[in-house]
TIMAR-32696 format. One line per field, with one value per residue (C-alpha): residue number from 1; residue in three letters; z, y, x. Coordinates in pm, whole numbers, padded with zeros to 5 digits. Layout:
N
zaza = [NUM;...]
sevo = [ALA;...]
w = [Z;...]
v = [Y;...]
u = [X;...]
This chain:
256
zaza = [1;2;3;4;5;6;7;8;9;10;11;12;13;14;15;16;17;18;19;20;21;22;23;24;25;26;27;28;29;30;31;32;33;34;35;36;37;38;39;40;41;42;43;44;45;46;47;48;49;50;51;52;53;54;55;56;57;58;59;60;61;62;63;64;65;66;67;68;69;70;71;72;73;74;75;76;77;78;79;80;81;82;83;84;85;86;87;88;89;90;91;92;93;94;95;96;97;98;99;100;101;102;103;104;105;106;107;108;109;110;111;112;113;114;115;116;117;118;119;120;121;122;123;124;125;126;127;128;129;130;131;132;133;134;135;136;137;138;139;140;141;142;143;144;145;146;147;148;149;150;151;152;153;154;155;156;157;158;159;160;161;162;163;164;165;166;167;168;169;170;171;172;173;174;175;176;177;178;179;180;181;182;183;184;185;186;187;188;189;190;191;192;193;194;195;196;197;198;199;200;201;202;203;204;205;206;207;208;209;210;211;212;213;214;215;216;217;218;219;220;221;222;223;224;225;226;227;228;229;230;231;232;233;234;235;236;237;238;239;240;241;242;243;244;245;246;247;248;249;250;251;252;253;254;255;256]
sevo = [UNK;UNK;UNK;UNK;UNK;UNK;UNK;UNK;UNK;UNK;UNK;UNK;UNK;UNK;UNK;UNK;UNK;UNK;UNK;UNK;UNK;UNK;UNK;UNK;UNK;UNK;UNK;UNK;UNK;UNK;UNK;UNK;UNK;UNK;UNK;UNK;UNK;UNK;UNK;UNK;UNK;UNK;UNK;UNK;UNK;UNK;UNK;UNK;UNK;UNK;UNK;UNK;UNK;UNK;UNK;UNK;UNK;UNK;UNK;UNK;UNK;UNK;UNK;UNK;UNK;UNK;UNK;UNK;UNK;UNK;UNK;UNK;UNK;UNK;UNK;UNK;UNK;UNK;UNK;UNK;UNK;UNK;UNK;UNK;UNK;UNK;UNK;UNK;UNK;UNK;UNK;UNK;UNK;UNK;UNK;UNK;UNK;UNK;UNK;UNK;UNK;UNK;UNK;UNK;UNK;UNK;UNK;UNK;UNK;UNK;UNK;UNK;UNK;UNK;UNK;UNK;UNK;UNK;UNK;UNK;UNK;UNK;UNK;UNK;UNK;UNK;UNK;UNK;UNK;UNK;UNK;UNK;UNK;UNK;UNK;UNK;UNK;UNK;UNK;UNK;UNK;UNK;UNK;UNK;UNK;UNK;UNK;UNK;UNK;UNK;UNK;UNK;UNK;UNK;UNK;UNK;UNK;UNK;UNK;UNK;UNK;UNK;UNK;UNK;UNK;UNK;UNK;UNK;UNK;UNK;UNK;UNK;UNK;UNK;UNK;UNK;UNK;UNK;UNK;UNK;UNK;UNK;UNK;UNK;UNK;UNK;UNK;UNK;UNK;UNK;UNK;UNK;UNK;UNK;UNK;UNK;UNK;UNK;UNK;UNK;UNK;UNK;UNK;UNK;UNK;UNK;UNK;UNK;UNK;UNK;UNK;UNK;UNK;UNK;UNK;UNK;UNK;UNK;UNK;UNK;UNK;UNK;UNK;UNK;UNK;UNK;UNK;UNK;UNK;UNK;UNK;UNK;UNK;UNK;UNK;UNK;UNK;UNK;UNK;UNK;UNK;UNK;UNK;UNK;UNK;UNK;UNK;UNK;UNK;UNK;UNK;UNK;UNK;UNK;UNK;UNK]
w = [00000;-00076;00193;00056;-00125;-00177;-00429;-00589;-00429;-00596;-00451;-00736;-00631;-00375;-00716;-00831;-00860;-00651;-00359;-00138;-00183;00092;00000;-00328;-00278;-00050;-00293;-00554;-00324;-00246;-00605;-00708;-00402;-00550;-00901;-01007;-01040;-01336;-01535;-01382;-01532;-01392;-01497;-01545;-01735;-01827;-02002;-01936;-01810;-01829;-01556;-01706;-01505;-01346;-01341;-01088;-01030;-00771;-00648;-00470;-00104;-00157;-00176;00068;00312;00226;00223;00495;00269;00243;-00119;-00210;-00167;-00330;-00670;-00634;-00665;-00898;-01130;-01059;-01114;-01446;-01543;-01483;-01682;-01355;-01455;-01638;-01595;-01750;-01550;-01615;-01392;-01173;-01181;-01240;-01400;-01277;-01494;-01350;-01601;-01682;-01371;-01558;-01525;-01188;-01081;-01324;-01132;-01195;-01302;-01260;-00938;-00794;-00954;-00841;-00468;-00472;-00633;-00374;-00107;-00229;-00303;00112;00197;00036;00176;00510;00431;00312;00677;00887;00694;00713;01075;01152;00938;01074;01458;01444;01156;01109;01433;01145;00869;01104;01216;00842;00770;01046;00888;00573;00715;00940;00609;00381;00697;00725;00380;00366;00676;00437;00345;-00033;-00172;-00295;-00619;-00639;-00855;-00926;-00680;-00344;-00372;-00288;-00380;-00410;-00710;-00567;-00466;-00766;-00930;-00711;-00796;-01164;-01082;-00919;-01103;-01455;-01533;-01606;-01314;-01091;-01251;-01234;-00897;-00761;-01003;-00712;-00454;-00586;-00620;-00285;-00100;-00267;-00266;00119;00295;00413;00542;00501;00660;00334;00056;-00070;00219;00148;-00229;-00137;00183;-00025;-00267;00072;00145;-00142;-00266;00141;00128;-00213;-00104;00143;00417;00459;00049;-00146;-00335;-00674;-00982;-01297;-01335;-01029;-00956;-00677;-00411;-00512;-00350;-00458;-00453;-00759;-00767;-00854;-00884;-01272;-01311;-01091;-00945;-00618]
v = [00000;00324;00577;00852;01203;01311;01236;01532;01435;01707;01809;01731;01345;01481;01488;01113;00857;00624;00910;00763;00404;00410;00081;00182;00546;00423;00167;00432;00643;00363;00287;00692;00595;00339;00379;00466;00842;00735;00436;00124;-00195;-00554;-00869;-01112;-01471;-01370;-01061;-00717;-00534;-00223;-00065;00280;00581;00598;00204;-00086;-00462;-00595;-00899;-00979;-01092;-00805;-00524;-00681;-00669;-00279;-00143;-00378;-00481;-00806;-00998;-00970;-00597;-00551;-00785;-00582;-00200;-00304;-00403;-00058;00154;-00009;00010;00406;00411;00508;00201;-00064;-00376;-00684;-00999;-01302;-01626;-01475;-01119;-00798;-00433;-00206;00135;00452;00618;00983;00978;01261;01495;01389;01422;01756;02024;02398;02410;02817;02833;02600;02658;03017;02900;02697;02940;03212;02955;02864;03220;03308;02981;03089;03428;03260;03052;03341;03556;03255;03121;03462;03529;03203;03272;03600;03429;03130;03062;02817;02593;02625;02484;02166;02089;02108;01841;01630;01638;01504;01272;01130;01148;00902;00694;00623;00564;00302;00134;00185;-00165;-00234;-00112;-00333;-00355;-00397;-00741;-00742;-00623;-00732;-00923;-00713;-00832;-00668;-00677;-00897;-01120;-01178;-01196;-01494;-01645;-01616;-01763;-02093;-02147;-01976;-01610;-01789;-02021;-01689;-01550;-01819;-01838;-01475;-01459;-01756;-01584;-01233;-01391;-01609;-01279;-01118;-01384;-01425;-01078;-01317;-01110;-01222;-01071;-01168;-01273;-01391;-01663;-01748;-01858;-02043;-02169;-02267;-02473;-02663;-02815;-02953;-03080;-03227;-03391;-03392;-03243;-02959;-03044;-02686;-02712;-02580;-02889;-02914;-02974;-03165;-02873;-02931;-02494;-02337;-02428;-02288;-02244;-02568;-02446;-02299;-01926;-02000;-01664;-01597;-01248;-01136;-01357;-01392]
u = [00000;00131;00215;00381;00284;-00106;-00394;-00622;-00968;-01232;-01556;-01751;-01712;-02039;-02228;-02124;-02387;-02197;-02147;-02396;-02295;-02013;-01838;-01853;-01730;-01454;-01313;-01345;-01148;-00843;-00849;-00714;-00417;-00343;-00335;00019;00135;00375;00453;00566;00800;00728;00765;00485;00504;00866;00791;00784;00459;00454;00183;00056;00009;-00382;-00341;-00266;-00145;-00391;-00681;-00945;-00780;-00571;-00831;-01025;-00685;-00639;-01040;-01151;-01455;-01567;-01508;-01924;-01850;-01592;-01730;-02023;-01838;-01632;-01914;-02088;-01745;-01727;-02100;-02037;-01727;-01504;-01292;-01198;-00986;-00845;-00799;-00585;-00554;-00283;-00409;-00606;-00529;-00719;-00743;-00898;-01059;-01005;-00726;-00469;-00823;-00860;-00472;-00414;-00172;-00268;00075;00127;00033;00222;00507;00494;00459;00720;00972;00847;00922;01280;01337;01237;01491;01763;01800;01743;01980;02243;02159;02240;02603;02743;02674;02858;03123;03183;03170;03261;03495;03774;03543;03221;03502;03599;03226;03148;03452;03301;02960;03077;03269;03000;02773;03032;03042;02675;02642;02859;02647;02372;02242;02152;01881;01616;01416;01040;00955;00600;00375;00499;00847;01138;01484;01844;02022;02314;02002;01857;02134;02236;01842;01937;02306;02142;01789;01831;01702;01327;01367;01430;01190;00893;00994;00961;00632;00497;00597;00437;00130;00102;00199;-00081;-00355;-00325;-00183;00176;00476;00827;01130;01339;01193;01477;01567;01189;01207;01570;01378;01079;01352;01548;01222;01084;01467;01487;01153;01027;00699;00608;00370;00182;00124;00362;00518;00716;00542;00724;00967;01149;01049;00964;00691;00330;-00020;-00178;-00543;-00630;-00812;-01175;-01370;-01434;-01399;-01068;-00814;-00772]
């Protein structure tokens, strides 16, 4: 779920036909958080996806984890935000996209305004900015010169604590690149990738955490090689891949 930066909400939403439906209106409402601000790259059946801005990767267990609805709810909006034309979607059996139509009107900046503010801001900074360095300078200086050499020094020294950062794969699994790099190393760059696909999905279909999601595809692969078949129900199929849900999604019109 996405946590960061705002959404345009208009009054005019008051006027909607689906305003006064409140499990509709509040899916509506997660749907515009949701949706991506800007294009997106996964990878999906060993090809690249590319999500579009105003669209997103999601499912049935998964919106009913983030709205709290229950999954007759949410089947039902849906249906009515695409009988109005507020969306559209296109399912497969691992899968839905979810496009919010009209979302570039809806998420529009008034461009010369806030660019105005925010140079008027930056322009007050600055001269803030300016006042305070040369009274320090003329007070302090060489003791503002060696707390300045400390700073950067203390800056390059937590960088370097910094741990690697990690790249979103699909919707949910998180890997570094010297992780999946070791993934492609050991199963083949379609064996990683069939196997992080599973793991995308299974983290979506049921709401599971992992710590690493990379101990959890290698631990996923120790148990079937150890006992050939993996007692809570993720077993091998012919392919020797990774462990897999093996209940199969069963609702028609989105996966689960």
């Amino acid at each position: 779920m996405k946590t960061g930066g705002y959404i345009r909400l208009w009054r005019k939403i008051t006027e909607t036909s689906f305003y006064k439906k409140p499990k509709t209106a509040h899916l509506a409402i997660f749907l515009l958080l949701e949706a991506n601000h800007k294009p997106f790259k996964m990878i999906y059946n060993q090809k690249e996806l590319i999500i579009e801005r105003g669209q997103l990767v999601t499912g049935l267990y998964k919106l009913r984890r983030m709205t709290g609805l229950s999954i007759q709810n949410i089947r039902t909006s849906l249906k009515i935000l695409a009988n109005i034309g507020f969306l559209t979607s296109k399912s497969t059996s691992e899968l839905t996209i979810i496009n919010v139509c009209n979302y570039n009107e809806y998420q529009q900046e008034p461009t010369s305004k806030l660019t105005s503010k925010l140079t008027n801001d930056q322009q007050t900074t600055n001269k803030r900015l300016t006042t305070i360095q040369e009274g320090e300078e003329g007070e302090e200086g060489e003791e503002n010169n060696n707390s300045n050499s400390n700073s950067n020094s203390n800056n390059e020294e937590q960088q370097q604590r910094k741990k690697p950062a990690k790249i979103k794969h699909g919707d949910d699994v998180y890997l570094t690149l010297q992780e999946f790099e070791k993934l492609k190393v050991q199963f083949g760059k379609s064996g990683a990738n069939e196997r992080i696909e599973r793991l995308d999905t299974y983290i979506g279909s049921t709401g599971k955490k992992y710590k690493s999601h990379y101990k959890t595809i290698l631990n996923w692969e120790g148990r079937n090689y150890g006992a050939g078949k993996n007692n809570s129900g993720y077993g091998f199929k012919g392919d020797n891949t990774a462990g897999q849900p093996t209940t199969k999604f069963k609702d028609a019109g989105i996966p689960d």
